[in-house]
gemmi code that builds the backbone of each chain (N, CA, C; Angstrom):
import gemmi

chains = {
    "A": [
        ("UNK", (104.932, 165.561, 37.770), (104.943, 165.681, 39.249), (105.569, 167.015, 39.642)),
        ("UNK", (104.669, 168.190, 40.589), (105.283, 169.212, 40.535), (105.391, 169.531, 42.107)),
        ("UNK", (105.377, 168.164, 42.748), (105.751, 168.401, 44.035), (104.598, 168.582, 45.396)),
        ("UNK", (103.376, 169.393, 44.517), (102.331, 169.784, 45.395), (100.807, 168.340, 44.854)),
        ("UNK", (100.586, 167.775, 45.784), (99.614, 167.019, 46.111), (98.151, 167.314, 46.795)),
        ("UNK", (97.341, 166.826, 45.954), (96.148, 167.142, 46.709), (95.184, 166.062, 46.741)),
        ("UNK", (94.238, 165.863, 47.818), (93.572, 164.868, 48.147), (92.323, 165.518, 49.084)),
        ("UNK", (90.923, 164.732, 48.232), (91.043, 163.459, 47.606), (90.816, 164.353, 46.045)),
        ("UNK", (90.647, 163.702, 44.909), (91.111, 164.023, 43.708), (89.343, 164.800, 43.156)),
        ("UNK", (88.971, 163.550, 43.736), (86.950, 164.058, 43.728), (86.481, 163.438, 44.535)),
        ("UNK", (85.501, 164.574, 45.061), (84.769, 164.335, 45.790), (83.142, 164.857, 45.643)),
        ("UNK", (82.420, 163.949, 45.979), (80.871, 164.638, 45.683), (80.167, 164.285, 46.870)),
        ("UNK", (79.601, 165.548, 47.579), (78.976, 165.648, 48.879), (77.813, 166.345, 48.991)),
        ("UNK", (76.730, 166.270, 49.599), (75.264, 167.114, 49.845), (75.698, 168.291, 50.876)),
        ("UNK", (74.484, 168.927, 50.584), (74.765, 170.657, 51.248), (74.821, 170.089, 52.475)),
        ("UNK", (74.616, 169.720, 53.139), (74.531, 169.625, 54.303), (75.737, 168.872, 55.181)),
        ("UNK", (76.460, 168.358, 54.231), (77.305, 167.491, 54.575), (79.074, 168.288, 54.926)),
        ("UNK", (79.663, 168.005, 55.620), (81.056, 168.478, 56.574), (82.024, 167.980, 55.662)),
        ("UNK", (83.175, 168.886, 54.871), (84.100, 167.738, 54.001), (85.515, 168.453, 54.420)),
        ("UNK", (86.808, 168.112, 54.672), (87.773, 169.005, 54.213), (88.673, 168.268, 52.719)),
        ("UNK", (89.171, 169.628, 51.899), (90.204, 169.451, 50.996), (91.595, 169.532, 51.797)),
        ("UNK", (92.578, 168.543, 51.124), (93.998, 168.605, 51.368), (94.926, 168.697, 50.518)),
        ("UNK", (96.001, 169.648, 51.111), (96.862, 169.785, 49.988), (98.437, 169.806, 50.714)),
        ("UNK", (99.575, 169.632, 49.939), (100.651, 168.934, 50.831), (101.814, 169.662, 49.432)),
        ("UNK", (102.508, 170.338, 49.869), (103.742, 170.296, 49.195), (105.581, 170.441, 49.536)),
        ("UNK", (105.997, 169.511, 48.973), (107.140, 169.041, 49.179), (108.219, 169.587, 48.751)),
        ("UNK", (107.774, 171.216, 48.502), (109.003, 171.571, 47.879), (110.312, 172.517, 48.641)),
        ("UNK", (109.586, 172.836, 49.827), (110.246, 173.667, 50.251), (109.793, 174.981, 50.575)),
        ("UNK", (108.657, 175.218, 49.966), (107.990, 176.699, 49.949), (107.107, 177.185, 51.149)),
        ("UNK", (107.623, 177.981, 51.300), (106.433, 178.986, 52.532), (105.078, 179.721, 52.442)),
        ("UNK", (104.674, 179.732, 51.091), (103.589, 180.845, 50.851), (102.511, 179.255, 49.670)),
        ("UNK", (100.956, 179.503, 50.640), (100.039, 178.025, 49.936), (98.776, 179.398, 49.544)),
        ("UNK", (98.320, 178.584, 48.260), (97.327, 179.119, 48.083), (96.044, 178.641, 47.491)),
        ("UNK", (94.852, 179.188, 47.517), (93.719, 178.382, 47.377), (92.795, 179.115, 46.096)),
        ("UNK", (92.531, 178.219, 44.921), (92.315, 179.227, 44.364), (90.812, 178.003, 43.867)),
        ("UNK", (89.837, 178.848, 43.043), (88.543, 177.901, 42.369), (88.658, 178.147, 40.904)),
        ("UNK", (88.452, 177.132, 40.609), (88.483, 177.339, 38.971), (87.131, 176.367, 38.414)),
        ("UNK", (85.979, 177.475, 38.163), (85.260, 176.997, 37.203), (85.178, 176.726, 35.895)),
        ("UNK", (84.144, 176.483, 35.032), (84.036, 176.266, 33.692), (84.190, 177.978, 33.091)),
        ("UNK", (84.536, 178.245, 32.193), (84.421, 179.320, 31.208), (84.947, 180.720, 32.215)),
        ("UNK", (85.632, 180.311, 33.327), (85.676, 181.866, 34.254), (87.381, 181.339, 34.129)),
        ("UNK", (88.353, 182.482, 34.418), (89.181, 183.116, 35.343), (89.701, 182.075, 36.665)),
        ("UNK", (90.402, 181.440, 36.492), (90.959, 180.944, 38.310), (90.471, 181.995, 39.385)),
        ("UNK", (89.771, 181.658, 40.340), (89.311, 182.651, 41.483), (90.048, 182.730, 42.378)),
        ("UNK", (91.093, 183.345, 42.775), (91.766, 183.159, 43.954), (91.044, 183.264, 45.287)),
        ("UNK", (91.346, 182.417, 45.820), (90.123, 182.274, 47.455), (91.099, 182.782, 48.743)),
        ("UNK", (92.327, 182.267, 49.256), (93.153, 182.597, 50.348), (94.392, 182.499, 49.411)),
        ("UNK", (95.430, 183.045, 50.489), (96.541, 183.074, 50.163), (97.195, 182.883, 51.761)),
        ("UNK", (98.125, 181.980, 52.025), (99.123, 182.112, 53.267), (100.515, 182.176, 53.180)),
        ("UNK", (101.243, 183.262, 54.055), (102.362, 183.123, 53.569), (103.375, 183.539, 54.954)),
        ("UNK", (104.301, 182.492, 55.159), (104.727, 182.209, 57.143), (104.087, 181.442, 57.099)),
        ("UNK", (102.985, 180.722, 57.024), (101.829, 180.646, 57.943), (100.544, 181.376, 58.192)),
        ("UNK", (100.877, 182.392, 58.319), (99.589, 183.575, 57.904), (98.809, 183.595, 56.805)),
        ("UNK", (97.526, 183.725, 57.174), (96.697, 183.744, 56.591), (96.720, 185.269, 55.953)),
        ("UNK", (97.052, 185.993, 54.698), (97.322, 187.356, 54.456), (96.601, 187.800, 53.226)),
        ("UNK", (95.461, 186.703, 52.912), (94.201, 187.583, 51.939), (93.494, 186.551, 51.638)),
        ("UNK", (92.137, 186.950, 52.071), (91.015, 186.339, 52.051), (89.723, 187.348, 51.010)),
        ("UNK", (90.090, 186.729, 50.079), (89.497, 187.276, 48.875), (87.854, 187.055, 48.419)),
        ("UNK", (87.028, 187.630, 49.878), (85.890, 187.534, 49.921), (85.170, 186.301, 49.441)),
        ("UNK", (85.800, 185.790, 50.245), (84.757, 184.445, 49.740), (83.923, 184.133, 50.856)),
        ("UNK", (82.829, 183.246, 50.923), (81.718, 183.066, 51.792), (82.437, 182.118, 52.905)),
        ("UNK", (81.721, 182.259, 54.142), (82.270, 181.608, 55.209), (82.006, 180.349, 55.008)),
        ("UNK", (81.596, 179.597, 54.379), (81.106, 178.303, 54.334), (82.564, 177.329, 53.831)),
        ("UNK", (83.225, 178.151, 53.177), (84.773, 177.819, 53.010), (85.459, 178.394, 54.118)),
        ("UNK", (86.358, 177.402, 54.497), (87.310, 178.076, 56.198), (88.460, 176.990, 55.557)),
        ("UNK", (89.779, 178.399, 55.350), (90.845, 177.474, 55.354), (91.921, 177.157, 56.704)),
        ("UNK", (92.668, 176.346, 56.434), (93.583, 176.205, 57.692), (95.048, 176.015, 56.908)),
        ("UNK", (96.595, 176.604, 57.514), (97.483, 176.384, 57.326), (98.176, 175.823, 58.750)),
        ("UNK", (98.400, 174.416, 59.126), (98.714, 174.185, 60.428), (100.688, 174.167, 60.414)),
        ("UNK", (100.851, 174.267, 59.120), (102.466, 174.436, 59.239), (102.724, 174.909, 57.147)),
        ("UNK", (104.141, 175.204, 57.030), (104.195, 175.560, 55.899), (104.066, 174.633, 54.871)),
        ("UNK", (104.309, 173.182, 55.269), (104.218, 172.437, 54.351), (102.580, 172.093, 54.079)),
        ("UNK", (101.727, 172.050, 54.751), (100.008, 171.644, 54.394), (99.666, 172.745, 54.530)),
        ("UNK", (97.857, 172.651, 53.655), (97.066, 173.350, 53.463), (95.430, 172.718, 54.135)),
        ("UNK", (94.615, 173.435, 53.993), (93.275, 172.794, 54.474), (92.311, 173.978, 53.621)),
        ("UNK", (90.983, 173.019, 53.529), (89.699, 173.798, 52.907), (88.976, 172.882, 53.795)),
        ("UNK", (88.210, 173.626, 54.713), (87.166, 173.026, 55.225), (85.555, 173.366, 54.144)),
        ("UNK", (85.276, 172.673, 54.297), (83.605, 172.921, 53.510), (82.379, 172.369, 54.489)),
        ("UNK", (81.731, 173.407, 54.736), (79.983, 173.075, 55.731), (78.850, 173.512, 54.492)),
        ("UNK", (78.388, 173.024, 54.377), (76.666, 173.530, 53.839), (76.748, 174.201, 52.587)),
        ("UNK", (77.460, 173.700, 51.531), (78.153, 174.093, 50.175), (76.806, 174.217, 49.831)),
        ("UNK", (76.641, 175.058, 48.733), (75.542, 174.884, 47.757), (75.815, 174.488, 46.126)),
        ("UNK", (75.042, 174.582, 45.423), (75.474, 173.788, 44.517), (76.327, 174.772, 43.696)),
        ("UNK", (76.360, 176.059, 43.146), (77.259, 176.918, 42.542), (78.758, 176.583, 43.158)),
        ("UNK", (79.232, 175.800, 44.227), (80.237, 175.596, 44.537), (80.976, 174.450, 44.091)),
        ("UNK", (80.532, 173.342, 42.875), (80.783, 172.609, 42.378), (82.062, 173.561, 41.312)),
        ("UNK", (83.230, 172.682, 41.176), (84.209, 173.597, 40.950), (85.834, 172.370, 41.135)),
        ("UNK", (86.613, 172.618, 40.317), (87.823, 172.181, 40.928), (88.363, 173.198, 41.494)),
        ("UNK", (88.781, 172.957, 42.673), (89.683, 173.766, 43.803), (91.277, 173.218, 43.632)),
        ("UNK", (92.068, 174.112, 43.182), (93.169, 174.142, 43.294), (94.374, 174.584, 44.013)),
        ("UNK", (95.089, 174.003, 44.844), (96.516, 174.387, 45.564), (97.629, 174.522, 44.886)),
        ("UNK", (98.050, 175.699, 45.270), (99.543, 176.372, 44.483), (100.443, 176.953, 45.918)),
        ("UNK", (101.754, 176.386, 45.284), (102.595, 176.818, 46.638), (103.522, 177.829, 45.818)),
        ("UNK", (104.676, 178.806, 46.456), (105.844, 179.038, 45.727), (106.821, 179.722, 47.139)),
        ("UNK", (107.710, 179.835, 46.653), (108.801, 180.226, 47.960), (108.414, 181.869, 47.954)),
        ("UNK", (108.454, 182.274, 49.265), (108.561, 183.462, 49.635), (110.030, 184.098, 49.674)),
        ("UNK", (110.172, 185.025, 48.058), (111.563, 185.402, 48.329), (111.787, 186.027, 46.949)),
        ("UNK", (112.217, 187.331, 47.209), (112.395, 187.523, 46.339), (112.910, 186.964, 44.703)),
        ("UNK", (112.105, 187.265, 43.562), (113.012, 186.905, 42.776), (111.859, 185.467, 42.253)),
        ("UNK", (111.616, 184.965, 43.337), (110.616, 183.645, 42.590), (109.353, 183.652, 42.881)),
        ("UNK", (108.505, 184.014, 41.741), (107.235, 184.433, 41.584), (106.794, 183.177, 41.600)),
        ("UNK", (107.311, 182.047, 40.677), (106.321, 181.308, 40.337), (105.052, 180.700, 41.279)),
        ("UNK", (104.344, 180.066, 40.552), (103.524, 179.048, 41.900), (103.160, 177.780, 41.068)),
        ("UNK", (103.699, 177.007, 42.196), (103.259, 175.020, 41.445), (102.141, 174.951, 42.473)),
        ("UNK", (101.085, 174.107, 41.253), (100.014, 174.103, 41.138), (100.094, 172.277, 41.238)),
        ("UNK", (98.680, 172.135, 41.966), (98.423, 170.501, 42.551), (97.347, 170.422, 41.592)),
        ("UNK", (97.176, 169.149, 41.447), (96.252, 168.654, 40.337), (94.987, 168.534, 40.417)),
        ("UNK", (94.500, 169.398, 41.726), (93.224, 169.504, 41.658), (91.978, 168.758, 42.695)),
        ("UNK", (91.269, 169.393, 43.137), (90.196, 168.232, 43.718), (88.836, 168.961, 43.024)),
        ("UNK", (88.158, 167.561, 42.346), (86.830, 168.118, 41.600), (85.698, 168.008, 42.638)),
        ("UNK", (85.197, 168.883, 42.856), (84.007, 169.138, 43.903), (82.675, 169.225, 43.092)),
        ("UNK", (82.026, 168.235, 43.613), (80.511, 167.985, 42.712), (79.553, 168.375, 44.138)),
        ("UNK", (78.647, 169.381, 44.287), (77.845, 169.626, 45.625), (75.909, 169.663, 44.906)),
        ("UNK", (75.386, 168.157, 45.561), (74.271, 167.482, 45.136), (73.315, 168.535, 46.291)),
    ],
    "B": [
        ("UNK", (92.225, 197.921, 38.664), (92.508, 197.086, 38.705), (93.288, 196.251, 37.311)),
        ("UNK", (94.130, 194.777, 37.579), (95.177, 194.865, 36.619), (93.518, 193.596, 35.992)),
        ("UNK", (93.510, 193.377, 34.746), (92.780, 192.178, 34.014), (93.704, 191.452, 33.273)),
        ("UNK", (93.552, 190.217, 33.154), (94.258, 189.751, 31.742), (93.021, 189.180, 30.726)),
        ("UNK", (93.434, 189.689, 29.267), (92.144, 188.983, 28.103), (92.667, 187.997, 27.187)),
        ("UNK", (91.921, 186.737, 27.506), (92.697, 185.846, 26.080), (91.238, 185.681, 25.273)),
        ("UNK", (91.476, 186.752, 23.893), (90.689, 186.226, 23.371), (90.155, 185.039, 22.532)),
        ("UNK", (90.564, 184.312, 22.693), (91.264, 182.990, 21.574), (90.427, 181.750, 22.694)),
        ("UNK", (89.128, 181.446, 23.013), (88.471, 180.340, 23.395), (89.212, 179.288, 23.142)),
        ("UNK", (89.232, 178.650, 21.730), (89.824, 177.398, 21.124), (90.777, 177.797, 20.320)),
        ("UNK", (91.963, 177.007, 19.660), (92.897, 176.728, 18.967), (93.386, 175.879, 18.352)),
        ("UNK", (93.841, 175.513, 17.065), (93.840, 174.122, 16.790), (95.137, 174.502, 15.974)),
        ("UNK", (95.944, 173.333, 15.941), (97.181, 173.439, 14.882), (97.915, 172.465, 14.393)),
        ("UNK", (98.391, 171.546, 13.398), (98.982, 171.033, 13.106), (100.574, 169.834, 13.541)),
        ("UNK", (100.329, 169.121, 14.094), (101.628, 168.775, 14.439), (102.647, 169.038, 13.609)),
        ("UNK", (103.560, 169.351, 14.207), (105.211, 170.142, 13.854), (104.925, 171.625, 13.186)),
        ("UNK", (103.569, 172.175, 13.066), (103.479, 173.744, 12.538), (103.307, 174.068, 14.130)),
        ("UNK", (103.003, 175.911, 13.414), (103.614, 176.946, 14.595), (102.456, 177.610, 15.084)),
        ("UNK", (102.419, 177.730, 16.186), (101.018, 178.450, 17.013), (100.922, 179.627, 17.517)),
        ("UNK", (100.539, 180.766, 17.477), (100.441, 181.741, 18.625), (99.195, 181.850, 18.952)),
        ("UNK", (99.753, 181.775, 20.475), (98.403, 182.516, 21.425), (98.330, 183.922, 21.843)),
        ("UNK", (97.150, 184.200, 21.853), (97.340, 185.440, 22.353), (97.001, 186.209, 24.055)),
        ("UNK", (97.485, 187.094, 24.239), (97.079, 187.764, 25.475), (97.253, 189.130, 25.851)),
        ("UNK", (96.007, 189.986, 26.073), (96.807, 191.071, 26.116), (95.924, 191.472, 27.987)),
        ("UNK", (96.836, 192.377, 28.774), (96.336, 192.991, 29.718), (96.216, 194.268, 30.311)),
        ("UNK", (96.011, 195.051, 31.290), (95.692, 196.278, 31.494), (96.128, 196.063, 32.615)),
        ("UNK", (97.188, 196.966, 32.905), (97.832, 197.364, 34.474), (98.349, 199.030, 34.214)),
        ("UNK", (98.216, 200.070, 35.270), (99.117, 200.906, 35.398), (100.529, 200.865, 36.230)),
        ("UNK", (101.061, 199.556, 36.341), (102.206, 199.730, 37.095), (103.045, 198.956, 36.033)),
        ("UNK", (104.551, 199.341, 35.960), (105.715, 199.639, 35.538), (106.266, 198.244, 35.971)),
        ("UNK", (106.090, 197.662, 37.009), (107.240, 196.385, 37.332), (106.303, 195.462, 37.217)),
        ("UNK", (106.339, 194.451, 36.995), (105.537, 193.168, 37.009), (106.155, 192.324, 36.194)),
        ("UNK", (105.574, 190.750, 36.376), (105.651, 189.278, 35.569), (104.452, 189.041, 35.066)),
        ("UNK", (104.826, 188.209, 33.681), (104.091, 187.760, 33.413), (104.318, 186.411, 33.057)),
        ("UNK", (103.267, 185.641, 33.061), (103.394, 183.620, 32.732), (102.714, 183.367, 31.863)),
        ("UNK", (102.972, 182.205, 31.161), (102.085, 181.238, 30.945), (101.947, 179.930, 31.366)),
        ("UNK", (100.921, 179.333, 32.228), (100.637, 177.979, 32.206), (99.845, 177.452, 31.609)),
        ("UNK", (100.545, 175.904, 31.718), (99.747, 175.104, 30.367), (98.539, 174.083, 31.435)),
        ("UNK", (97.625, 173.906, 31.093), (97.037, 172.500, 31.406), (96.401, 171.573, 30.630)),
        ("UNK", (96.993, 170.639, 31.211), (96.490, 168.612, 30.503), (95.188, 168.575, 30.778)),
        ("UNK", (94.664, 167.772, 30.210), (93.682, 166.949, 30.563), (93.714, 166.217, 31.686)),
        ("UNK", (95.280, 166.039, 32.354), (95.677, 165.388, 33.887), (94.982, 166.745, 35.043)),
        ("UNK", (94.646, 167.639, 34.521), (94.638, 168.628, 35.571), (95.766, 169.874, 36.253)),
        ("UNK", (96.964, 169.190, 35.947), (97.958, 169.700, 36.920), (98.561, 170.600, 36.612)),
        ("UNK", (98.392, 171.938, 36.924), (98.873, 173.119, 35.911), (100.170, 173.338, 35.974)),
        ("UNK", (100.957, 173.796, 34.844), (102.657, 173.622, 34.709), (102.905, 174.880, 34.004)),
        ("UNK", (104.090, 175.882, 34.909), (104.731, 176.888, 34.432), (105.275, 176.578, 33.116)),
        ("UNK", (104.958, 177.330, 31.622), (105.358, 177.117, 30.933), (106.941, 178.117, 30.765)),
        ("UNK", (106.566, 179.034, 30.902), (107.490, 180.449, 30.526), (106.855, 181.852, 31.693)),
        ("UNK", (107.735, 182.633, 31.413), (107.375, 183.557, 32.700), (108.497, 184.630, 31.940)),
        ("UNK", (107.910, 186.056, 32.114), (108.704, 187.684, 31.557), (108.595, 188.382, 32.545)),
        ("UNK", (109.917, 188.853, 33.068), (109.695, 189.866, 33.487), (109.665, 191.264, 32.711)),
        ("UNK", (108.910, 192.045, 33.237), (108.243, 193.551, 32.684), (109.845, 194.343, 32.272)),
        ("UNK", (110.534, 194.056, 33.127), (111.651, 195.234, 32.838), (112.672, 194.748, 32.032)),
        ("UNK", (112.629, 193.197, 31.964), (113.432, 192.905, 30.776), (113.007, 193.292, 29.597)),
        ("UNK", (113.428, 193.257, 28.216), (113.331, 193.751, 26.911), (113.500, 192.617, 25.810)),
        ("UNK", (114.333, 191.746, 26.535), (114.842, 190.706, 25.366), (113.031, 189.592, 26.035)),
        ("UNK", (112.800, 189.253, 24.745), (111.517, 188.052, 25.205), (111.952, 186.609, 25.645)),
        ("UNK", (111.383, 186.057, 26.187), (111.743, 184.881, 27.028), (111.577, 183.625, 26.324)),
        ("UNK", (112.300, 182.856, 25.777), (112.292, 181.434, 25.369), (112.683, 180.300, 26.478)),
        ("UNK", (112.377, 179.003, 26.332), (112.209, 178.058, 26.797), (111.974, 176.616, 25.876)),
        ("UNK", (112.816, 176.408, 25.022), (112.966, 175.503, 24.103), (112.311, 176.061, 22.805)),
        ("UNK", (110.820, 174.901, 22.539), (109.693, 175.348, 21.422), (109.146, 176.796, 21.700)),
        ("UNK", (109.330, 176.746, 23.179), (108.178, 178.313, 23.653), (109.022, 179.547, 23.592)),
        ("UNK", (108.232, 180.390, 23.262), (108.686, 181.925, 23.049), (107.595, 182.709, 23.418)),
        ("UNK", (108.173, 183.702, 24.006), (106.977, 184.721, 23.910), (107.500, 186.323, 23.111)),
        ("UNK", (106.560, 186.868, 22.630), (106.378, 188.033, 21.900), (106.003, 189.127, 23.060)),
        ("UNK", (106.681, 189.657, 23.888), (106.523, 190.809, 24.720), (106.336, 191.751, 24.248)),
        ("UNK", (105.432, 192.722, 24.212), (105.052, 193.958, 23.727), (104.871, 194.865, 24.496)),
        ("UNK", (105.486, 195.541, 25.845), (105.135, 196.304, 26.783), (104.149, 197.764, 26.692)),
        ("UNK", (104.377, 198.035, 25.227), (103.504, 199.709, 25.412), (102.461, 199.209, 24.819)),
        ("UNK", (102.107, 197.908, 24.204), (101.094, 197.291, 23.672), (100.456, 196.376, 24.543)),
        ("UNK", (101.440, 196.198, 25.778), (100.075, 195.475, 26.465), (100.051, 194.003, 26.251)),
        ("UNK", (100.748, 193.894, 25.744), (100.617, 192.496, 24.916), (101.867, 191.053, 25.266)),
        ("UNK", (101.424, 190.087, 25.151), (102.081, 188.501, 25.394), (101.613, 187.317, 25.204)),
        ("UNK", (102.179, 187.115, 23.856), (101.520, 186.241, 23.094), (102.668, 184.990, 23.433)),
        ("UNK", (101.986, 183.913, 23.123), (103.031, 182.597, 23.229), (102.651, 181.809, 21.659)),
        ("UNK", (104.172, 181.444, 21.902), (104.142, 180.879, 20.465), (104.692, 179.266, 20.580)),
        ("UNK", (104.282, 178.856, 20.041), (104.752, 177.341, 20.342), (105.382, 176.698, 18.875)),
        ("UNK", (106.135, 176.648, 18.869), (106.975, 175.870, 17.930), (107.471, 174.834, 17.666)),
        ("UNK", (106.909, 173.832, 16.180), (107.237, 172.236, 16.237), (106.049, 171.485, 17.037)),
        ("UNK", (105.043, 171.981, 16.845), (104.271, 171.780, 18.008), (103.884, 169.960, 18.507)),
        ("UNK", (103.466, 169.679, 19.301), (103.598, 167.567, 18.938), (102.341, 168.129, 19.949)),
        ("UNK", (101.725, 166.517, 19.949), (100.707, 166.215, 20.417), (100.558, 166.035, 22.111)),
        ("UNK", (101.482, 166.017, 22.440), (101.388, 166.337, 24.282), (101.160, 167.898, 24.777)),
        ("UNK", (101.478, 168.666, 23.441), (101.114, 170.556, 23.770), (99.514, 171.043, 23.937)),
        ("UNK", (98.671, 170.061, 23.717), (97.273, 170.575, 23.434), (97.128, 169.905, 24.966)),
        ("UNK", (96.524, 171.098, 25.245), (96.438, 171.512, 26.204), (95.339, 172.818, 27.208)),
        ("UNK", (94.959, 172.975, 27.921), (94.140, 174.713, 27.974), (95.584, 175.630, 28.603)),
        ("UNK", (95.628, 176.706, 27.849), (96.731, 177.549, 28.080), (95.853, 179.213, 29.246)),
        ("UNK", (96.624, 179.080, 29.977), (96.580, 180.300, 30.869), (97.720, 181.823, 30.849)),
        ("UNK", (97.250, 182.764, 30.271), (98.111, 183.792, 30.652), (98.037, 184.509, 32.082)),
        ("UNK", (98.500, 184.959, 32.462), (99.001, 185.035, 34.168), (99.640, 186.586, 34.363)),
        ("UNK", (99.282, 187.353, 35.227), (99.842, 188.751, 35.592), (100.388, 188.356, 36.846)),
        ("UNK", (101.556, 188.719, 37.505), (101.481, 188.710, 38.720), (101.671, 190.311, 39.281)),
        ("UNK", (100.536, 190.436, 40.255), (100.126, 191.710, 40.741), (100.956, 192.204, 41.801)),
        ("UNK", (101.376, 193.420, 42.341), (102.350, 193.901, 42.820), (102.094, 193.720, 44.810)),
        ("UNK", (102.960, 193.747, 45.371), (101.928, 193.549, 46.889), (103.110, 191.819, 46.961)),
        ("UNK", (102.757, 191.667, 48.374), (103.514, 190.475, 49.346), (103.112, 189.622, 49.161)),
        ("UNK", (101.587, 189.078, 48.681), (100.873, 188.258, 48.294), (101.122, 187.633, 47.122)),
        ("UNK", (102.197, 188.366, 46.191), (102.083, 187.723, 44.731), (100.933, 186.854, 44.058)),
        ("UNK", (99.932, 187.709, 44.084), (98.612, 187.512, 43.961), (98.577, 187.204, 41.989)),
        ("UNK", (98.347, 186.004, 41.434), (98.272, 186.151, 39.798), (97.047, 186.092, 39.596)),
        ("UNK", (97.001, 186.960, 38.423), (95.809, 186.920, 37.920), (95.335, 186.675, 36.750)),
        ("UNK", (94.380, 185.599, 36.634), (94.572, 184.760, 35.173), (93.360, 185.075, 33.751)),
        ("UNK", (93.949, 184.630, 32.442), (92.838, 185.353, 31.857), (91.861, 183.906, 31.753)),
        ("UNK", (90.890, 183.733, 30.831), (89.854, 182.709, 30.894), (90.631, 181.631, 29.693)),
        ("UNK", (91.767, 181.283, 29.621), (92.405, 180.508, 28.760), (91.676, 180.563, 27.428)),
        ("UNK", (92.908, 179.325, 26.866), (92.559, 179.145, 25.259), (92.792, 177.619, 25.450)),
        ("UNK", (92.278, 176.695, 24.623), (92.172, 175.338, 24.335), (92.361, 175.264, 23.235)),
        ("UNK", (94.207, 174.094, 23.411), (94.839, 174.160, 22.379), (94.660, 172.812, 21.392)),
        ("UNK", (94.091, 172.564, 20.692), (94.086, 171.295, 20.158), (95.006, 170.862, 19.078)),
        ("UNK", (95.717, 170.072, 18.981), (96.895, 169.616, 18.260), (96.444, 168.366, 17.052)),
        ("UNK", (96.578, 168.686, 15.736), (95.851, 167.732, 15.019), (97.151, 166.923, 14.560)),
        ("UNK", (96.997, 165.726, 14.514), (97.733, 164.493, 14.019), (98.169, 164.579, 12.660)),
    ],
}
model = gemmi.Model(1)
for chain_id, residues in chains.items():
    chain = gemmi.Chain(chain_id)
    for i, (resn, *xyz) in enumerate(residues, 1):
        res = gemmi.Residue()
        res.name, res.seqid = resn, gemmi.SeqId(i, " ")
        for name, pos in zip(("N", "CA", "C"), xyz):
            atom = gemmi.Atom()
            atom.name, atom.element = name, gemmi.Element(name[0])
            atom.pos, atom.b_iso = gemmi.Position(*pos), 0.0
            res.add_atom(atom)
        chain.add_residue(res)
    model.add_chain(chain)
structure = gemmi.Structure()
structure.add_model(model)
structure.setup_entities()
């Protein structure tokens, strides 16, 4: 248990279909981030927020829209996914402050897009 | 731009023998961290160990060690005594310079632990 939660764990939805991801962490930290991790690639980092601010949006397609409505949650909205977007999406939080790099990482939501 | 390379796809090793992974990356800047996280088959990725660039002495954490090599580029993890909850997919990790503490990961190694 590393504090950061995400829901729902899987989910499988058609292109056409409206979904959001959630993510929640309890640790104390100010800075959430959104990253994709496919098969055989690299973690993709997608957003990063940190305050609250939204402070890098790492070209990803509009069809992903995130939301930070306070420091403790996160949001991934998803409209009209296609199927290359099948992927676990992962949330990582860590404190903004010098000195602590790390980032705890949530266990994931597996995205299957039919 | 900074990359990290793990060339090491799969891995397999012995319970209670000794493992290294490897990792090496490409940055021109002088200050930075580097990590490793581990992941389960649960999904949930877990800071194993973490170097900073300007330290010299390498970083342990019980079984884990790492082999820092700064003019080589290099950060290998070594796992020691190894048991069967360590197999795992292992991630090496840069963290890139900037407000964002942006990491950047290589394509792991999958560690398999034989009985």
């Amino acid at each position: 248990e590393t504090g950061v939660t995400q829901t729902p764990r899987h989910l499988v939805m058609g292109m056409t279909n409206k979904k959001s991801l959630k993510c929640e962490q309890h640790l104390g930290h100010n800075a959430m981030y959104w990253y994709k991790q496919s098969a055989k690639k690299p973690l993709e980092l997608m957003f990063v927020y940190s305050l609250e601010e939204r402070v890098e949006n790492n070209s990803v397609p509009s069809r992903f829209s995130p939301e930070c409505p306070n420091s403790s949650h996160l949001f991934l909205h998803l409209h009209t996914l296609q199927p290359e977007d099948s992927a676990l999406y992962l949330c990582a939080s860590r404190l903004h402050a010098r000195e602590r790099y790390e980032q705890y990482f949530g266990p994931g939501t597996r995205l299957t897009v039919t | 731009a900074q990359t990290v390379t793990q060339s090491q796809p799969e891995m397999s090793v012995q319970e209670a023998e000794t493992v290294t992974l490897s990792c090496t990356y490409d940055t021109s800047e002088s200050d930075y961290y580097l990590f490793w996280y581990k992941q389960p088959p649960s999904r949930q990725m877990i800071l194993v160990i973490r170097q900073e660039a300007y330290k010299q002495q390498n970083a342990t954490e019980n079984r884990f060690s790492v082999n820092f090599q700064k003019a080589a580029k290099s950060f290998s993890l070594k796992i020691s005594d190894s048991q069967l909850g360590d197999a795992a997919m292992y991630f090496c990790a840069y963290r890139s310079s900037g407000a964002t503490n942006k990491l950047i990961f290589g394509t792991g190694t999958l560690l398999a632990v034989q009985p």
